[in-house]
C-alpha positions as CSV (number, residue, x, y, z in Angstrom):
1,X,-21.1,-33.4,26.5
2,X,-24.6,-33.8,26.9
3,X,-25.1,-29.8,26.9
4,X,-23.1,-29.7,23.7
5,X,-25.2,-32.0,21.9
6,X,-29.1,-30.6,23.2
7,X,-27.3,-27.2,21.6
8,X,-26.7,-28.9,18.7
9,X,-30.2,-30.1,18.2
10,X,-31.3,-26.7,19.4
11,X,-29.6,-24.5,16.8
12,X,-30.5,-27.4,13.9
13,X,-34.2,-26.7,14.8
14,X,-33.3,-23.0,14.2
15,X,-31.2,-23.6,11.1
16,X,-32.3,-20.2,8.8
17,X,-31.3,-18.1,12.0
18,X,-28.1,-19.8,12.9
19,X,-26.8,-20.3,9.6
20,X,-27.8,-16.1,8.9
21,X,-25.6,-15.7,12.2
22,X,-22.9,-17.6,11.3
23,X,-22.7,-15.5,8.0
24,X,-22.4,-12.2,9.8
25,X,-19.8,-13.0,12.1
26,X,-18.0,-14.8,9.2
27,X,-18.3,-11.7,7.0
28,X,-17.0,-9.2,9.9
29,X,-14.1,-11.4,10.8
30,X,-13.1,-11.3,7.0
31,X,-12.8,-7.7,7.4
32,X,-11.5,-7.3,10.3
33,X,-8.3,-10.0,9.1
34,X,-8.6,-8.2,5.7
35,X,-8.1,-4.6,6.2
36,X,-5.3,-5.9,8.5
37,X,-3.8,-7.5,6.1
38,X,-4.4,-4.8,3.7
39,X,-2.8,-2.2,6.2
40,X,0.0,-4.6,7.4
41,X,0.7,-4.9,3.4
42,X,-0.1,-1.4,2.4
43,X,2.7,-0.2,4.8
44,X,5.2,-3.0,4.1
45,X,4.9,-2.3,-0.1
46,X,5.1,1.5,1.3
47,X,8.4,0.2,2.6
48,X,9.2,-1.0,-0.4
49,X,8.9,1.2,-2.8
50,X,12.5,2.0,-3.3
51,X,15.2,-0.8,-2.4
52,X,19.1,-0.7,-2.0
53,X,19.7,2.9,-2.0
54,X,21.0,3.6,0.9
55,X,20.9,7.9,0.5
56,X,19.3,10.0,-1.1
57,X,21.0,13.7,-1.8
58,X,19.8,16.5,-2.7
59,X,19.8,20.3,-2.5
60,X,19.4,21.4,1.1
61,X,15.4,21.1,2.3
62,X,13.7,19.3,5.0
63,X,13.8,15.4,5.0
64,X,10.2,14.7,4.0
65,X,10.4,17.5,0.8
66,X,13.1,15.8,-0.6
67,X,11.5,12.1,-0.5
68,X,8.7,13.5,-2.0
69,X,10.3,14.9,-5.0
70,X,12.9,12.7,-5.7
71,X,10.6,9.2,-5.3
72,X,7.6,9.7,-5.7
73,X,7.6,13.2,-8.1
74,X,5.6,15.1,-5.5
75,X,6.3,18.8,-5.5
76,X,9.7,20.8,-6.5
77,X,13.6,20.8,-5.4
78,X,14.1,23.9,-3.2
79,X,17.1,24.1,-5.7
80,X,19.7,22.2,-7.9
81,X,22.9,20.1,-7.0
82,X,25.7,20.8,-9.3
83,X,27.1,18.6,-11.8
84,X,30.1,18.9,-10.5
85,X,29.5,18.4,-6.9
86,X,27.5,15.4,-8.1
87,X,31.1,13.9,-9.9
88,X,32.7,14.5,-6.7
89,X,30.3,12.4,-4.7
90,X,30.7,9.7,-7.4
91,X,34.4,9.6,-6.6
92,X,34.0,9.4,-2.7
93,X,35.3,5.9,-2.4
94,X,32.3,4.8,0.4
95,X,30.5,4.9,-2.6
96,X,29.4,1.7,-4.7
97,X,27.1,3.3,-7.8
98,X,25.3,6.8,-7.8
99,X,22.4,7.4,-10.3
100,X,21.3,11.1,-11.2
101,X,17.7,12.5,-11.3
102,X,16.7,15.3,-13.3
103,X,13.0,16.6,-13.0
104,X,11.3,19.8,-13.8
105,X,9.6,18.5,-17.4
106,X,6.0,17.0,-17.9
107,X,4.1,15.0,-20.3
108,X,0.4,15.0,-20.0
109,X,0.3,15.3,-16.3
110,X,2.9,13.0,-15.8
111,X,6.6,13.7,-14.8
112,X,9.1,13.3,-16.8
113,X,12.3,12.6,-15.3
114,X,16.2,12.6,-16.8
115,X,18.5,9.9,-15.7
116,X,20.8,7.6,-16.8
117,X,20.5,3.5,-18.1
118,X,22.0,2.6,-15.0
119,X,18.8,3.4,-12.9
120,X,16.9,0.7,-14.7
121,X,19.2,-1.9,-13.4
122,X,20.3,0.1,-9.9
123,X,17.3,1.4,-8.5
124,X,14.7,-2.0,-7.0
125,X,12.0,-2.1,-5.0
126,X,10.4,-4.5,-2.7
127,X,12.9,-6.7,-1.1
128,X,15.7,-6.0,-4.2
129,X,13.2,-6.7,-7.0
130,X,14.6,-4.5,-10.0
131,X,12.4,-2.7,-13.5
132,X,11.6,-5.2,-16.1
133,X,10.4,-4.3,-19.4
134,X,7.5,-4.9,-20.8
135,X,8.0,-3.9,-24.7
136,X,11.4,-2.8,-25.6
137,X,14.3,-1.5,-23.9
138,X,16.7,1.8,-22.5
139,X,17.0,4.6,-24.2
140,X,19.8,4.5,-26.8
141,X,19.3,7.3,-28.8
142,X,19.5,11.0,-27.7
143,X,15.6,11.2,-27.7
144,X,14.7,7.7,-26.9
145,X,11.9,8.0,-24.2
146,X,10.7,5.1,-21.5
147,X,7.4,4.9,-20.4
148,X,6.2,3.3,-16.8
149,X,3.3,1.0,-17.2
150,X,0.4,3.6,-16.4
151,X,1.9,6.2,-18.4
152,X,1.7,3.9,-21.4
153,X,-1.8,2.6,-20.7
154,X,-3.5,5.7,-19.5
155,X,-2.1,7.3,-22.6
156,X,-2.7,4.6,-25.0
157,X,1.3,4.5,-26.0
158,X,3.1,1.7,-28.2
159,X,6.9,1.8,-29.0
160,X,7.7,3.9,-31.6
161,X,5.1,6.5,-30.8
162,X,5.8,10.1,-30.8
163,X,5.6,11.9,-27.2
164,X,6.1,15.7,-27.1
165,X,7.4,16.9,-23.5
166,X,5.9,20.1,-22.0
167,X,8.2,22.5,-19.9
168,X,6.9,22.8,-16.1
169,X,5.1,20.2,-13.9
170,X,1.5,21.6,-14.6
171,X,-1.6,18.9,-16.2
172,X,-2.3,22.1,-18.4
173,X,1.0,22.4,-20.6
174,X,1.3,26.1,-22.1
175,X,5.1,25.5,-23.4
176,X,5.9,22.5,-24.8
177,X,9.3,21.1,-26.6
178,X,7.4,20.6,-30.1
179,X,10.9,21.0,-32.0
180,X,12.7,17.9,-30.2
181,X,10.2,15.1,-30.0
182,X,10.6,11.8,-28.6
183,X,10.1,8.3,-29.2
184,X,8.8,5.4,-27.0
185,X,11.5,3.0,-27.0
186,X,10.8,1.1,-24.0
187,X,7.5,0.3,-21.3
188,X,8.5,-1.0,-18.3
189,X,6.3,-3.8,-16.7
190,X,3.8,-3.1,-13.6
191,X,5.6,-2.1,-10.3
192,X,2.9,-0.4,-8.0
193,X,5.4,2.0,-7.6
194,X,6.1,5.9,-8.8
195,X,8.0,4.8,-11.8
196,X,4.9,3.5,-13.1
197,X,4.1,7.1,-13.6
198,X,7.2,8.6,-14.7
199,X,8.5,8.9,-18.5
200,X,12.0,8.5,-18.8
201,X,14.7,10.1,-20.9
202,X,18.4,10.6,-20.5
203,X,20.1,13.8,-18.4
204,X,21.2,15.0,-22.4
205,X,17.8,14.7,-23.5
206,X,16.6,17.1,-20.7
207,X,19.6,19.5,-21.9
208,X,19.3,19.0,-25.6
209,X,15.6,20.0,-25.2
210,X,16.8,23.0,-23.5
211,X,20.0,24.3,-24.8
212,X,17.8,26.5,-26.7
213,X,15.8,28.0,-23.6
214,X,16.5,30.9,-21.1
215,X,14.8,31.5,-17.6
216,X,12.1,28.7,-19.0
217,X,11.3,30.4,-22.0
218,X,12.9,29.6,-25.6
219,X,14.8,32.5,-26.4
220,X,13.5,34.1,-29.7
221,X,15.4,33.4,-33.0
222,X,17.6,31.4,-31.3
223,X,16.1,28.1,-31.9
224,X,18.4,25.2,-32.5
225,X,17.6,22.1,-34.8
226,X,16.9,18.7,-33.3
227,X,19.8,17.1,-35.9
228,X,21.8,20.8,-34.6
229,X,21.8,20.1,-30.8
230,X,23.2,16.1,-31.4
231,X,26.8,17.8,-32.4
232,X,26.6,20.2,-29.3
233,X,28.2,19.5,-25.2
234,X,25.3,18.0,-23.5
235,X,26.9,17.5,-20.2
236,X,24.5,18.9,-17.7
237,X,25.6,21.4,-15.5
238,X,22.5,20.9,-12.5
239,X,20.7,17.9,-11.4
240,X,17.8,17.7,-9.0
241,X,19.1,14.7,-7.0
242,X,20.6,11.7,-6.4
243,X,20.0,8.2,-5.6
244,X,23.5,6.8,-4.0
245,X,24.2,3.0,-3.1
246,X,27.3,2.6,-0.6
247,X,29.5,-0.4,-0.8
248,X,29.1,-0.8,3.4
249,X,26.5,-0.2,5.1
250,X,28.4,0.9,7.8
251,X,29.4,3.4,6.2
252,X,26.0,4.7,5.7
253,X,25.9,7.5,8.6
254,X,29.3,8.7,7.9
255,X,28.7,9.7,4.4
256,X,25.3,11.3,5.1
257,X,27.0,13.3,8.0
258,X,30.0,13.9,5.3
259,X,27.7,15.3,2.6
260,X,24.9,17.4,5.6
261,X,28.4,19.2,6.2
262,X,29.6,19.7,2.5
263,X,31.1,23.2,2.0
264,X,30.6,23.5,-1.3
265,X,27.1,23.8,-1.5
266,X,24.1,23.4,1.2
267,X,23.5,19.8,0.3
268,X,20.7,17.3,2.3
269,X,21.3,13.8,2.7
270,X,18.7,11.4,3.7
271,X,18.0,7.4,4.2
272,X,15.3,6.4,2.4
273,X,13.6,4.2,5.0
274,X,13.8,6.1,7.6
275,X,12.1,8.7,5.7
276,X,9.3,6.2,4.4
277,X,8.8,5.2,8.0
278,X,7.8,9.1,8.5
279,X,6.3,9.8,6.2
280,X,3.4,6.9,6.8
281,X,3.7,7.8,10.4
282,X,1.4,10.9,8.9
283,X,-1.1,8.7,7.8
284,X,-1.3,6.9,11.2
285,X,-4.8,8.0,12.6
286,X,-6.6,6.5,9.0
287,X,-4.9,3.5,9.7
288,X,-6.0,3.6,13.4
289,X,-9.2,4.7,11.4
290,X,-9.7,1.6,9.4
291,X,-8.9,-0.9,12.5
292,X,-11.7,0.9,15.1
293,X,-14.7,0.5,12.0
294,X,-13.2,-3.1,11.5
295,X,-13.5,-4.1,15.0
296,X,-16.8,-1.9,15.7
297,X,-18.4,-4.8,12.5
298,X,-17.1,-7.5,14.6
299,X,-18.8,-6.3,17.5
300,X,-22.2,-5.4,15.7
301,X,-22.2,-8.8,14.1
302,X,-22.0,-10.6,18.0
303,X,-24.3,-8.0,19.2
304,X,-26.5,-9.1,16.9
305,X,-25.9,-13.0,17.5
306,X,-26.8,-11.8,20.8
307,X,-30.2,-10.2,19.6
308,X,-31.1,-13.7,17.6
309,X,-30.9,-16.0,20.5
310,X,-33.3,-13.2,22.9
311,X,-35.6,-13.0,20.1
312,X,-35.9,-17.1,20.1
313,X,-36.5,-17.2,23.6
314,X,-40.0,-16.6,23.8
315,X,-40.1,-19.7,21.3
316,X,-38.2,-21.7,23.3
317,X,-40.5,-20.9,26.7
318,X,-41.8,-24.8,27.2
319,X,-38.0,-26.1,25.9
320,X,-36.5,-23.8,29.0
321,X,-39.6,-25.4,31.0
322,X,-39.2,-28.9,30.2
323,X,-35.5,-28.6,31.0
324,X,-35.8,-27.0,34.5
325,X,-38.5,-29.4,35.3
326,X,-36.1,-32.3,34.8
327,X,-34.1,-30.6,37.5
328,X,-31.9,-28.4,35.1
329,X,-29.4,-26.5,37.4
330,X,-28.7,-22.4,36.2
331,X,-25.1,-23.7,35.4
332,X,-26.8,-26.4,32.7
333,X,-29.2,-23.3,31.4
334,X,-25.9,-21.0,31.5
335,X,-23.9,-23.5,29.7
336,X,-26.3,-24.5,26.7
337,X,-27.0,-20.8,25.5
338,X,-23.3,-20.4,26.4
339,X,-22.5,-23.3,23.9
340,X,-24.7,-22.2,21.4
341,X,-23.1,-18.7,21.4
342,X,-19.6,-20.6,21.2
343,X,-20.5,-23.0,18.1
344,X,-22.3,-20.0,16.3
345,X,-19.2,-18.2,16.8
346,X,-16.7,-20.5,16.6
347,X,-18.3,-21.2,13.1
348,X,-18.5,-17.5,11.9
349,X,-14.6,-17.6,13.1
350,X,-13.6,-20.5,11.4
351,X,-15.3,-19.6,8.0
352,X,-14.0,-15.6,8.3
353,X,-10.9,-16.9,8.5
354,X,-11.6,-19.4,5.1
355,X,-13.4,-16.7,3.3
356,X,-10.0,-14.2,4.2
357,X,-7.4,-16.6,2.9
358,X,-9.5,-18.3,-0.2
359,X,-10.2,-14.2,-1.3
360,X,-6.8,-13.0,-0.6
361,X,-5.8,-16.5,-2.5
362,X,-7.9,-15.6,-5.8
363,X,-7.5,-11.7,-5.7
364,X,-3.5,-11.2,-5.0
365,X,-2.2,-11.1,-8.4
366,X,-4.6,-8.5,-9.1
367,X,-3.8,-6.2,-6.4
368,X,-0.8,-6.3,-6.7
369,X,-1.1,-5.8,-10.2
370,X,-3.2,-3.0,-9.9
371,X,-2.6,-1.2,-6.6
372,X,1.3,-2.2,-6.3
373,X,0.1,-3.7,-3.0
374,X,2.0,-7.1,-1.9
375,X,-0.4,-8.8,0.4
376,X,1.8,-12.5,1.4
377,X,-0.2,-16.0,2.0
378,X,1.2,-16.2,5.3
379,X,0.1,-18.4,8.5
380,X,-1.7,-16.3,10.9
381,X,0.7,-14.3,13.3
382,X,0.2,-14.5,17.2
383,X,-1.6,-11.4,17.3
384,X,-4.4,-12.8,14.8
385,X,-4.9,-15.8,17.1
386,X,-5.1,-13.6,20.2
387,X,-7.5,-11.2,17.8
388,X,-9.3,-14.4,16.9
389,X,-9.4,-15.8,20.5
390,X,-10.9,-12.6,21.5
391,X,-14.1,-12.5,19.3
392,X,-14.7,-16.3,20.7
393,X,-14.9,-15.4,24.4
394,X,-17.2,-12.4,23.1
395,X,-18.8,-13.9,21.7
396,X,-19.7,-16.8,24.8
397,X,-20.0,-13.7,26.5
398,X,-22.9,-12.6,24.6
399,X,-24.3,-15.9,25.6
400,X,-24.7,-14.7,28.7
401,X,-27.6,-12.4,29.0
402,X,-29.8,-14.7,27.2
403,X,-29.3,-17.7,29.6
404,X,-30.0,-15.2,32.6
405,X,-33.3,-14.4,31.2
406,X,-34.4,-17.9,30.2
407,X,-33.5,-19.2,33.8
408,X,-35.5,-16.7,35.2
409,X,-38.5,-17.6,33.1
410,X,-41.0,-19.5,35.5
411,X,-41.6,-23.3,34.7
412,X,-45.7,-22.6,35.1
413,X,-45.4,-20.0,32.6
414,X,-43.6,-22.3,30.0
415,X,-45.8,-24.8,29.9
416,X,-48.7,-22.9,29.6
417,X,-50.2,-23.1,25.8
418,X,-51.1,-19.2,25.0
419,X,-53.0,-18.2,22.7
């Protein structure tokens, strides 16, 4: 007790230092619990992204190709799925609801996709979460368009705006569909997700804007009407995928195996989390990345609570002295720097840990806002309090060195007045 309280007084004589201590460590612990909470988050939103589909099908390709393409409009199918080979799947009775996918068009840089009203109320994300709207609603009309929210702010869109779709996935659109424009009839709300970046029409949108076009090219003198192509068939005859959800999910293996084997055509079949899971597996060594720099801060900022209490020693010569004189043992000199080390880092700990919580408290609506990243208030897990637990008995360690050298300073020596 008495060692506790002559550390105390000790550090409150050095108050600028301690407190300028007690800052660094409190500044690397909040990193170090923040970019694990970002990472923890970043994955579990990753996770999330899409929600209660239990398959994804597609033409034949590898697992990760077809995640890519189908959620989060990365790349190109290897090839098309047949309308009617889609119908058949929808009347396999394993299955609950099936929702087409039709890509290949652009807008601006962003991809525009051809599906049906039922994905705005099918497809979720994070923990069954489904698309709200903004402004607006579905698509009702043949060329009624929805936009995701940073289509419609990086573009500047309101409903009722006119949005010409280019041909081809390219920024730079060479071909564009100037004949059949569309309208903005819905935005859909903030999701952190790819549908934030995806302009939605209907599967006979995508073929009225193309019944016109051969080998993706519009066939010369051949040009039909926008008012013409209403009255036309505008069942589509190819999709690029589809997003199935199974009324069991038992029965979740048996119909991927089912449609891996399907004769018709060479058809892939994958589950969405499983493929999630693989695909951040590739981003495993930044993640690994991000924790090593996080922890290498921590232990700068004790290395340098370490440095702080060896530059106060020669201050403290006739303190060290006065003590040893009063028959101070080398546990009581080990103990006090020990305890000093412990309260300056105990501190630091404690008001990290503050600092981590009260930001995270003030800036989660934003992030998630902006980032799509769902970071939860939750109570420190085990392995934070071990984390935690660990940067306190570093930091007594660090405690260490200085109290060797102050007991080995001679008592003669501190009480001499230099000069």
């Amino acid at each position: 007790m008495i060692i506790a309280r002559l550390a105390v007084q000790s550090l409150r004589n050095r108050a600028l230092t301690a407190v300028l201590t007690v800052l660094a460590i409190a500044v690397s612990v909040m990193l170090l619990l923040g970019v694990d909470k970002v990472r923890s988050g970043a994955r579990q939103s990753f996770a999330d992204t899409i929600s209660g589909t239990d398959l994804i099908v597609g033409a034949r390709s590898g697992q990760l190709q077809l995640l890519l393409y189908s959620v989060f409009r990365i790349g190109n199918a290897t090839n098309n799925v047949t309308w009617q080979t889609y119908r058949e799947l929808a009347k396999d009775p394993a299955v609950d609801w099936i929702v087409p996918l039709s890509l290949g068009d652009s807008h601006r840089g962003f991809r525009v996709m051809g599906t049906t009203k039922d994905y705005f109320e099918r497809v979720k994300f994070r923990h069954g979460q489904t698309l709200v709207f903004a402004a607006g609603g579905p698509f009702s009309d043949l060329f009624d368009a929805v936009l995701g929210a940073d289509v419609a702010a990086e573009l500047g869109y309101e409903l009722g705006d006119k949005i010409v779709v280019a041909h081809g996935t390219g920024s730079v659109s060479f071909v564009e569909h100037e004949d059949k424009p569309f309208h903005v009839k819905g935005i859909l709300a903030k999701t952190g997700t790819p549908s934030d970046r995806t302009l939605f029409v209907s599967l006979e949108a995508i073929e009225a804007i193309h019944v016109d076009w051969q080998n993706g090219m519009p066939e010369s003198g051949s040009e039909v009407s926008a008012d013409a192509v209403r009255a036309m068939n505008l069942e589509p005859k190819t999709i690029t995928a589809a997003l199935v959800g199974l009324k069991s999910k038992l029965a979740t293996f048996r119909m991927q195996r089912a449609v891996n084997e399907y004769r018709e055509e060479p058809l892939s079949a994958i589950i969405p989390g499983v493929a999630l899971q693989e695909l951040w597996s590739l981003a495993g060594t930044a993640e690994t990345a991000l924790s090593v720099i996080s922890r290498m801060v921590v232990a700068t900022a004790l290395l340098g609570m370490a440095t702080a209490i060896l530059t106060t020693l020669n201050e403290r010569r006739r303190e060290m002295a006065i003590l040893r004189s009063v028959g101070a043992t080398p546990g009581a000199i080990l103990g006090l720097f020990v305890s000093e080390a412990l309260l300056l880092t105990v501190t630091g700990t404690l008001l990290g840990l503050a600092l981590m919580y009260g930001g995270l408290l003030a800036l989660q609506p934003y992030i998630d806002r902006t980032y799509g990243i769902f970071i939860p208030l939750a109570w420190p897990s085990a392995d934070v309090w071990m984390t935690l637990a660990a940067i306190v008995a570093g930091g007594a360690m660090a405690g260490l060195l200085p109290a060797v050298l102050a007991y080995r300073m001679s008592v003669a020596g501190g009480m001499t007045v230099r000069t």
